[in-house]
C-alpha positions as a Markdown table, in Angstrom:
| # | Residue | x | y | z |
|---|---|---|---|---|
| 1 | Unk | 12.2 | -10.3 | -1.7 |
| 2 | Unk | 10.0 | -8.6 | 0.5 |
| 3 | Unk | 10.3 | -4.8 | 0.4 |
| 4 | Unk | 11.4 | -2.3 | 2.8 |
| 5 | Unk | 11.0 | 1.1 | 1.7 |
| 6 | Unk | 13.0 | 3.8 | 3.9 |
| 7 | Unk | 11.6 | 7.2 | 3.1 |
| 8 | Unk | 12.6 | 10.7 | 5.2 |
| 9 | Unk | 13.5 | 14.2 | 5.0 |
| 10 | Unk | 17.8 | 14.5 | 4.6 |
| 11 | Unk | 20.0 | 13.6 | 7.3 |
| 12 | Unk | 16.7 | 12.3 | 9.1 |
| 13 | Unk | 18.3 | 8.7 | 9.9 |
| 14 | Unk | 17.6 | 6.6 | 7.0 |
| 15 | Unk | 21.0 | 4.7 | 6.5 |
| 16 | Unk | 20.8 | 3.9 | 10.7 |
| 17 | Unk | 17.6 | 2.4 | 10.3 |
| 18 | Unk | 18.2 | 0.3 | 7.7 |
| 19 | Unk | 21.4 | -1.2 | 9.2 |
| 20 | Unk | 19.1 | -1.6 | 12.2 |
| 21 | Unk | 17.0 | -3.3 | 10.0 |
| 22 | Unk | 19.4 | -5.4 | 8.7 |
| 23 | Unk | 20.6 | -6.7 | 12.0 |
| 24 | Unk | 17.4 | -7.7 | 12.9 |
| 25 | Unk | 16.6 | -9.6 | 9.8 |
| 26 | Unk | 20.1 | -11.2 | 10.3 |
| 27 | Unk | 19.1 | -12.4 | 13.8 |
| 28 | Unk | 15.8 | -13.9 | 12.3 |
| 29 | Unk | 17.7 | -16.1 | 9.8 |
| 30 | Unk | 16.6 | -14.2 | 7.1 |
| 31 | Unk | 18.6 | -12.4 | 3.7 |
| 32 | Unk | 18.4 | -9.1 | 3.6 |
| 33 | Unk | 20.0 | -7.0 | 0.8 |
| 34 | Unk | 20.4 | -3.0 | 1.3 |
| 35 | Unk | 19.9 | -0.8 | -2.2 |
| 36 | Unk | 21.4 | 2.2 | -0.7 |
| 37 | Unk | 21.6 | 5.7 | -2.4 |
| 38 | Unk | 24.6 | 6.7 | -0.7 |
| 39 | Unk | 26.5 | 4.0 | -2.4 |
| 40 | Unk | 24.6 | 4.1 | -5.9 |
| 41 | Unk | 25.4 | 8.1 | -6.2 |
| 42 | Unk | 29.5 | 7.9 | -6.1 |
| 43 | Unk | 29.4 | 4.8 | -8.2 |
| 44 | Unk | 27.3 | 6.7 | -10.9 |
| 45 | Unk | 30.2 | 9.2 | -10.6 |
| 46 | Unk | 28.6 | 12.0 | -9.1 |
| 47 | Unk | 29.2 | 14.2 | -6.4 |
| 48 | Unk | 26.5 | 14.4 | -3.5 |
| 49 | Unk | 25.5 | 18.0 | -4.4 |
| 50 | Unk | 25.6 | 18.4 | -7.9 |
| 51 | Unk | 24.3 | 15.3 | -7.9 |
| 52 | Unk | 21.0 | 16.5 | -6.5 |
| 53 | Unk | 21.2 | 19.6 | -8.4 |
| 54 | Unk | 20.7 | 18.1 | -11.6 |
| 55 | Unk | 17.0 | 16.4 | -12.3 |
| 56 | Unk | 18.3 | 14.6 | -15.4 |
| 57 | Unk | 21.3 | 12.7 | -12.9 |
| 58 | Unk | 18.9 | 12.2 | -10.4 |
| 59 | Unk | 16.6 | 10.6 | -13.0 |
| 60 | Unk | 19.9 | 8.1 | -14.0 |
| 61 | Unk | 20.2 | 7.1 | -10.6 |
| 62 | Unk | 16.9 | 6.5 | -9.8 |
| 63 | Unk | 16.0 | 4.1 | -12.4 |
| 64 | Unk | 19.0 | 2.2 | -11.6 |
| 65 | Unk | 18.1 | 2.2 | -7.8 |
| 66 | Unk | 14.4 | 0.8 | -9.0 |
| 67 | Unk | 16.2 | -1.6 | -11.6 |
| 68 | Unk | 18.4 | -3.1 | -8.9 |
| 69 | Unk | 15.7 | -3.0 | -6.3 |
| 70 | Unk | 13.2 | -4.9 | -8.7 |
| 71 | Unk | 16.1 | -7.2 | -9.8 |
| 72 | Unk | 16.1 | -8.8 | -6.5 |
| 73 | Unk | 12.4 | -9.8 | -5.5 |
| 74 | Unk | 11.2 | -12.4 | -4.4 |
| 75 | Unk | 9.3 | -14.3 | -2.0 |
| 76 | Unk | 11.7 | -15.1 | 1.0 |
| 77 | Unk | 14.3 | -12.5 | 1.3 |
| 78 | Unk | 14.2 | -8.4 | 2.1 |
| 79 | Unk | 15.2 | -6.1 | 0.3 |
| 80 | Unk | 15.7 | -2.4 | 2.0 |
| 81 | Unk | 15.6 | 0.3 | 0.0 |
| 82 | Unk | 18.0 | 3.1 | 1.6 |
| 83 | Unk | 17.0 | 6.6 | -0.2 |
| 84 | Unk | 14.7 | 9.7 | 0.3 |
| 85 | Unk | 12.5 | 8.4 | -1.6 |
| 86 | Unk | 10.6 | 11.5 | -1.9 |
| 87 | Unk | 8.4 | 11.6 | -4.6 |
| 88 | Unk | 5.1 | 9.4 | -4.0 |
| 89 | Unk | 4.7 | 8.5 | -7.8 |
| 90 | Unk | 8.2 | 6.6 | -7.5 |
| 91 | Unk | 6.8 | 5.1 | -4.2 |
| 92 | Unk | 3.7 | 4.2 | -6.3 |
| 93 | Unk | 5.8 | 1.9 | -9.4 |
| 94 | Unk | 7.8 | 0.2 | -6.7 |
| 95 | Unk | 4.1 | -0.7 | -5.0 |
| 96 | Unk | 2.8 | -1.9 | -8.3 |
| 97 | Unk | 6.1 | -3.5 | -8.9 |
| 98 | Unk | 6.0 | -5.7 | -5.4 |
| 99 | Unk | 2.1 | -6.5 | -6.2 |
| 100 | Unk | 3.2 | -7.9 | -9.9 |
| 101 | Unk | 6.1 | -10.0 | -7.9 |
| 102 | Unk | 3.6 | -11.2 | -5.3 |
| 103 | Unk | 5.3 | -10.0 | -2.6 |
| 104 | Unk | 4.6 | -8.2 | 0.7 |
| 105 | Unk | 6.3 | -4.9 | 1.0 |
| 106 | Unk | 6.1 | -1.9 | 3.7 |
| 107 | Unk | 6.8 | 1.8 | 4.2 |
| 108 | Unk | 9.2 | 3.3 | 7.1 |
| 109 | Unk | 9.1 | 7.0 | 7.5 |
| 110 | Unk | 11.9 | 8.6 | 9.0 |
| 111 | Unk | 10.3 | 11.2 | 11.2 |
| 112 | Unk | 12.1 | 14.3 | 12.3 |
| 113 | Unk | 11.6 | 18.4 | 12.4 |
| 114 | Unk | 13.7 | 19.9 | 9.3 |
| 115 | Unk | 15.7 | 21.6 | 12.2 |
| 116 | Unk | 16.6 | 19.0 | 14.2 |
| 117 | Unk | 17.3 | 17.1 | 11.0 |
| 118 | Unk | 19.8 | 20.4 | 9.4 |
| 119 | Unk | 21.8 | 20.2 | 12.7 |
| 120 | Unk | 22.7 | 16.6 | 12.7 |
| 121 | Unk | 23.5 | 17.5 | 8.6 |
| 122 | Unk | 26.0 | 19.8 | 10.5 |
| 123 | Unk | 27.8 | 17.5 | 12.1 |
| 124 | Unk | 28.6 | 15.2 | 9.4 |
| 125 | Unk | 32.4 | 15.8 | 8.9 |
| 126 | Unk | 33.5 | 13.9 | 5.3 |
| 127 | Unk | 34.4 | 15.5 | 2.0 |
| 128 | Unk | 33.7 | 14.3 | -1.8 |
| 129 | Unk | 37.2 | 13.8 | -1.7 |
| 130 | Unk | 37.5 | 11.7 | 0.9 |
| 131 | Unk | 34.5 | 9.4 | 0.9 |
| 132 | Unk | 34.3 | 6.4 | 3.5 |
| 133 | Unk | 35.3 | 3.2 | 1.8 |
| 134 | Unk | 32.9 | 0.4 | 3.1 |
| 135 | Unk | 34.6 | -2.8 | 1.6 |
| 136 | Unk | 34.9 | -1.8 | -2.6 |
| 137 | Unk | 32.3 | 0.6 | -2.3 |
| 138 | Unk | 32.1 | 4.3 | -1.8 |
| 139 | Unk | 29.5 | 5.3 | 0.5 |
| 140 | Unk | 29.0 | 9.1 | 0.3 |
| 141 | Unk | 26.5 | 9.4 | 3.8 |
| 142 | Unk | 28.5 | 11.1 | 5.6 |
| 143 | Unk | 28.9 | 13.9 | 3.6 |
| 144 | Unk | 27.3 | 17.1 | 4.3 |
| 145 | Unk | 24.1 | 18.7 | 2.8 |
| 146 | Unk | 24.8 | 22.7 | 1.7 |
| 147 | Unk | 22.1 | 24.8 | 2.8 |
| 148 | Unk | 20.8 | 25.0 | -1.0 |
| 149 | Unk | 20.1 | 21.5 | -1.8 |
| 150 | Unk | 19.0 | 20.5 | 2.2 |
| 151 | Unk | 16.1 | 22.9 | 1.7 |
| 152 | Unk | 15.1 | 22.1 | -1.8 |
| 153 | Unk | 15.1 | 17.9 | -1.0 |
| 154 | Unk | 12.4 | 19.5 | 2.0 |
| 155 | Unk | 10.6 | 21.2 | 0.2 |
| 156 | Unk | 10.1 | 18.2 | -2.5 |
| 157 | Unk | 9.4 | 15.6 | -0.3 |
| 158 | Unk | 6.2 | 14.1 | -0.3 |
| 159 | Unk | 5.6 | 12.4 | 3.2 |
| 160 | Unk | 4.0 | 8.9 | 3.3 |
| 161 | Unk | 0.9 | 8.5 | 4.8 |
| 162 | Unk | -0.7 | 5.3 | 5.9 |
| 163 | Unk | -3.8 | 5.7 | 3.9 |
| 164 | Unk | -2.1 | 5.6 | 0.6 |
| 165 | Unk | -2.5 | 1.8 | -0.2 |
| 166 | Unk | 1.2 | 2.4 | -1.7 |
| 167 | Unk | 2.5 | 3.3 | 1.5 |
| 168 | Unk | 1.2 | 1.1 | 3.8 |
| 169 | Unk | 1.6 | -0.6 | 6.1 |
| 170 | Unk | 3.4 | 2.6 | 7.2 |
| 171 | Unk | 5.5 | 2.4 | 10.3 |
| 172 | Unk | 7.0 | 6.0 | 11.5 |
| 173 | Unk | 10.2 | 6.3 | 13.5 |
| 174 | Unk | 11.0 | 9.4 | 15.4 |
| 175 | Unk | 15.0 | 9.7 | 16.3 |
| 176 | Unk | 14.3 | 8.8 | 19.8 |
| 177 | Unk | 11.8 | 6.0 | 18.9 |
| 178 | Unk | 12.7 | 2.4 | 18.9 |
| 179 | Unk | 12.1 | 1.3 | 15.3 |
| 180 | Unk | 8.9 | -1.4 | 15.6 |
| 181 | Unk | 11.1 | -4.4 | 14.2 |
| 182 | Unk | 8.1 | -7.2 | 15.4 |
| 183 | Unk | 5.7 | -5.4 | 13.6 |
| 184 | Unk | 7.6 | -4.6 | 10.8 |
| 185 | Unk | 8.2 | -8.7 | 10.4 |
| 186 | Unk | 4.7 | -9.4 | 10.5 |
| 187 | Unk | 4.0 | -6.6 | 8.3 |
| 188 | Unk | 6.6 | -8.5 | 5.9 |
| 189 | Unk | 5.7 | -12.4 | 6.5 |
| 190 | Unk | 2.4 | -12.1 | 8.4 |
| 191 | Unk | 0.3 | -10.5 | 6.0 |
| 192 | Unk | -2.3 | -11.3 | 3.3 |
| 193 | Unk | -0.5 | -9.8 | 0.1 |
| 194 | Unk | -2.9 | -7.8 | -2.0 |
| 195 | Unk | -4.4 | -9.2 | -4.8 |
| 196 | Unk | -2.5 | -9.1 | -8.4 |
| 197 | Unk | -4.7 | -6.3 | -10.6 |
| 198 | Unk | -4.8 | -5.8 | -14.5 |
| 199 | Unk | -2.3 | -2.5 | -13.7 |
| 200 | Unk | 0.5 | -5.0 | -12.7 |
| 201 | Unk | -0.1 | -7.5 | -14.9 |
| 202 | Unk | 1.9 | -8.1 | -18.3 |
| 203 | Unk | -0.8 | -8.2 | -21.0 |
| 204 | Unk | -0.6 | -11.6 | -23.0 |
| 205 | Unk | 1.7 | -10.8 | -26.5 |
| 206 | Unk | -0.6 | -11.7 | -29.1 |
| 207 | Unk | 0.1 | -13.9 | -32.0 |
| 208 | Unk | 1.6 | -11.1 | -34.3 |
| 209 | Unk | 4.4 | -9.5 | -31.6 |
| 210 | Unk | 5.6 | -12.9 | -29.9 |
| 211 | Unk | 6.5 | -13.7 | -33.7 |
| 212 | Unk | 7.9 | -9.8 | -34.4 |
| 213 | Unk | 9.7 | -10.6 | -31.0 |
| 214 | Unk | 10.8 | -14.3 | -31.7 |
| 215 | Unk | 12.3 | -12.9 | -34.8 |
| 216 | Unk | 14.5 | -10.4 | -32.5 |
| 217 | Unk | 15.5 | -12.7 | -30.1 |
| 218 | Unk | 16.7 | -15.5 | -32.9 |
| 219 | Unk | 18.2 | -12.8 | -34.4 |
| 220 | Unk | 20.5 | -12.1 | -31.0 |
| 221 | Unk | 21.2 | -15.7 | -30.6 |
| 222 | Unk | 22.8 | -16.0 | -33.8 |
| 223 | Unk | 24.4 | -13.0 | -33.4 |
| 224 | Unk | 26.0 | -13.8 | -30.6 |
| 225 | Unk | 27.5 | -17.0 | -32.0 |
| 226 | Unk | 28.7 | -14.9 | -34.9 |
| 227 | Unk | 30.2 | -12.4 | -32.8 |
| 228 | Unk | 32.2 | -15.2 | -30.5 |
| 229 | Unk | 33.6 | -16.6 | -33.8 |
| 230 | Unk | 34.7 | -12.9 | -35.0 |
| 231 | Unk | 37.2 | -12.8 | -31.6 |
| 232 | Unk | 38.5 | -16.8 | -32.3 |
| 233 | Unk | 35.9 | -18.7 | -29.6 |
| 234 | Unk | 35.7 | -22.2 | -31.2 |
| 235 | Unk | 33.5 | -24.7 | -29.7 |
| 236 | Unk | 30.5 | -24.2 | -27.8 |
| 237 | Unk | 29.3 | -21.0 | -27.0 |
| 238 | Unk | 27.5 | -19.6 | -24.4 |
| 239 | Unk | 23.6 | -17.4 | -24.8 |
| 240 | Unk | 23.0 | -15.0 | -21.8 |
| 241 | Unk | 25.5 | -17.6 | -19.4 |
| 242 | Unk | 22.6 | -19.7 | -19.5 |
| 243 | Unk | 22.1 | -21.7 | -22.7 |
| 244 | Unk | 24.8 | -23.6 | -24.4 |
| 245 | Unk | 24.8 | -23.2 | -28.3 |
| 246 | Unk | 27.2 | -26.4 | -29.9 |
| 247 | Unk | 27.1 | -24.7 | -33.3 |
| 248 | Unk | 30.3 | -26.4 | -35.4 |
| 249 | Unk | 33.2 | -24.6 | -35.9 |
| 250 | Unk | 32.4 | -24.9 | -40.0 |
| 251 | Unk | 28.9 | -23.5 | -39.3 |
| 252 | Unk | 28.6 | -20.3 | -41.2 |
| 253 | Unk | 26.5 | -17.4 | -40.7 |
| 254 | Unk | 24.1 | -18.2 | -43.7 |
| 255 | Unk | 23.7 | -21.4 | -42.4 |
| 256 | Unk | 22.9 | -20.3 | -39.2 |
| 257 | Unk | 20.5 | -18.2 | -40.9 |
| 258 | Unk | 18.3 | -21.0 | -43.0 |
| 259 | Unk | 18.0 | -22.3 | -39.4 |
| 260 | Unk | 16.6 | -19.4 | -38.3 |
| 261 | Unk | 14.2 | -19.0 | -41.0 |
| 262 | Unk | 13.0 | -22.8 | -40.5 |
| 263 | Unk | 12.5 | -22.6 | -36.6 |
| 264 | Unk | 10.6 | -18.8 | -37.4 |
| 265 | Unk | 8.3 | -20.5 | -40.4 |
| 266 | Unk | 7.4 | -23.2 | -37.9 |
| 267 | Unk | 6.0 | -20.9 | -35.3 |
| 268 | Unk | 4.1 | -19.4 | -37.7 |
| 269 | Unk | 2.5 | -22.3 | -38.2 |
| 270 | Unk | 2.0 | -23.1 | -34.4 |
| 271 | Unk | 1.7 | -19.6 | -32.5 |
| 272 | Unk | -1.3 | -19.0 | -30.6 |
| 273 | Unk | -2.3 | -15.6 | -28.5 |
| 274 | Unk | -0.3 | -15.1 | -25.3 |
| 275 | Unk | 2.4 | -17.7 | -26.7 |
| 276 | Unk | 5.7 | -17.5 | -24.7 |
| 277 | Unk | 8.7 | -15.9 | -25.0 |
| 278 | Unk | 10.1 | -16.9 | -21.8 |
| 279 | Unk | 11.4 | -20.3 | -22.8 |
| 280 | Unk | 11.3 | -19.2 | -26.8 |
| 281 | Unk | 15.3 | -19.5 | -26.7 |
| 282 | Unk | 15.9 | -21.7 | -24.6 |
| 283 | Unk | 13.6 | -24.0 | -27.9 |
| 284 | Unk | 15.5 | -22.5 | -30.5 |
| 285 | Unk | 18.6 | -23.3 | -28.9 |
| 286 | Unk | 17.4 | -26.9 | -28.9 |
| 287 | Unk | 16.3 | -26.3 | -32.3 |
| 288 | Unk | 19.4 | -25.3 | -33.3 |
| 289 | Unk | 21.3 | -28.2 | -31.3 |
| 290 | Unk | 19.4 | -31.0 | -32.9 |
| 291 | Unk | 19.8 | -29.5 | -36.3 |
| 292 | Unk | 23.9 | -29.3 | -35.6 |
| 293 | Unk | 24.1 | -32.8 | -34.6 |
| 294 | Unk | 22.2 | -34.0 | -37.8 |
């Protein structure tokens, strides 16, 4: 999906823009998907303050914010990413993570004075204890700042600016301003998308890791057919919900094994640099398949 990054100081109107954003998108036909910090914080367990007291939660959270934010790239849809997003080195893997995914991404930078931005903290009225339920999801946004952890996420925050290839195109919005929606879709789907560079680009495995990594995948796959007949699946069983494995209910893990060996002893034979391990199981499930049905 194409990439929305919402980045501002605390209580600075993030969440609001993003479901602004998401309304528009809506009205354009379009998917949009938002990866909000306010829902990913209570779901990690954590409590808004402590939360950002804590570097080593924060660091938790944030790789699972990126993890789910990278999960769902592609081409078509949007993604907005709901968060501070404070630190420009973060900013920078997500814009490294868009070019790998050839994708068009942009920056919008809540604008507001810290004061202006502490008062309408104030008025936020919900406890940890009594978070907002939106659907199954805790949503802890309108829970208040303390004085402590307002000031530090200030004094942290690295602002975006438009001459940082990482943060552009940059669009600001002031709390007054109407949020540029038209350019923001152009931005998005208008665009040339930057060129792919070696930085983003998975080097080709060479000939001696795809087989040290063929030999830890085949080792999974009969693992997991082991471990289904442990708890009494019989029949076929599913690799990774993807990949059907008919091993016979008489099929033993040794025998399983010598297959393993045979289809590894092969490659061997056949592997060339930047062979791939992208469709390497879905082969040795058809390896193993064939073999079964002999």
């Amino acid at each position: 999906m194409p990439l929305i990054i919402i980045s501002g100081l605390p209580s600075s109107g993030k969440s609001t823009r993003a479901q602004q954003l998401q309304q528009f998108f809506t009205k354009q036909g379009k998917i949009s998907k938002i990866v909000s910090e306010n829902v990913f914080i209570p779901k990690a367990g954590y409590q808004k303050n402590e939360y950002f007291a804590d570097s080593q939660k924060e660091k938790i959270v944030r790789a699972d914010l990126k993890s789910e934010t990278l999960r769902l790239l592609n081409k078509e849809d949007i993604v907005i990413f709901d968060a501070g997003n404070y630190i420009k080195g973060y900013r920078y893997e997500l814009y490294c993570a868009t070019k790998s995914a050839r994708t068009s991404q942009c920056t919008v930078f809540c604008g507001i004075p810290k004061a202006s931005a502490w008062e309408f903290n104030c008025k936020r009225t919900q406890t940890e204890q009594n978070l907002n339920e939106t659907g199954n999801e805790l949503d802890n946004g309108d829970v208040m700042y303390t004085q402590e952890i307002f000031d530090a996420l200030c004094m942290r925050f690295e602002e975006p600016h438009g001459n940082s290839r990482w943060d552009s195109p940059l669009f600001t919005v002031f709390p007054e301003d109407e949020l540029d929606v038209d350019g923001i879709y152009k931005a998005l789907f208008e665009s040339v998308l930057p060129p792919p560079n070696t930085s983003t680009q998975n080097a080709p495995l060479s000939a001696t890791n795809y087989l040290f990594e063929l030999d830890k995948l085949t080792q999974d796959v009969i693992s997991t057919v082991t471990a289904s007949r442990k708890i009494g699946v019989v029949g076929p069983v599913k690799y990774k919900n993807s990949l059907t494995i008919n091993v016979p209910s008489d099929m033993n893990a040794s025998q399983l094994n010598r297959l393993r060996r045979q289809f590894l002893n092969y490659n061997k034979l056949h592997t060339s640099t930047g062979s791939n391990l992208d469709t390497a199981a879905q082969l040795f499930v058809q390896f193993l398949n064939s073999n079964f049905n002999k």
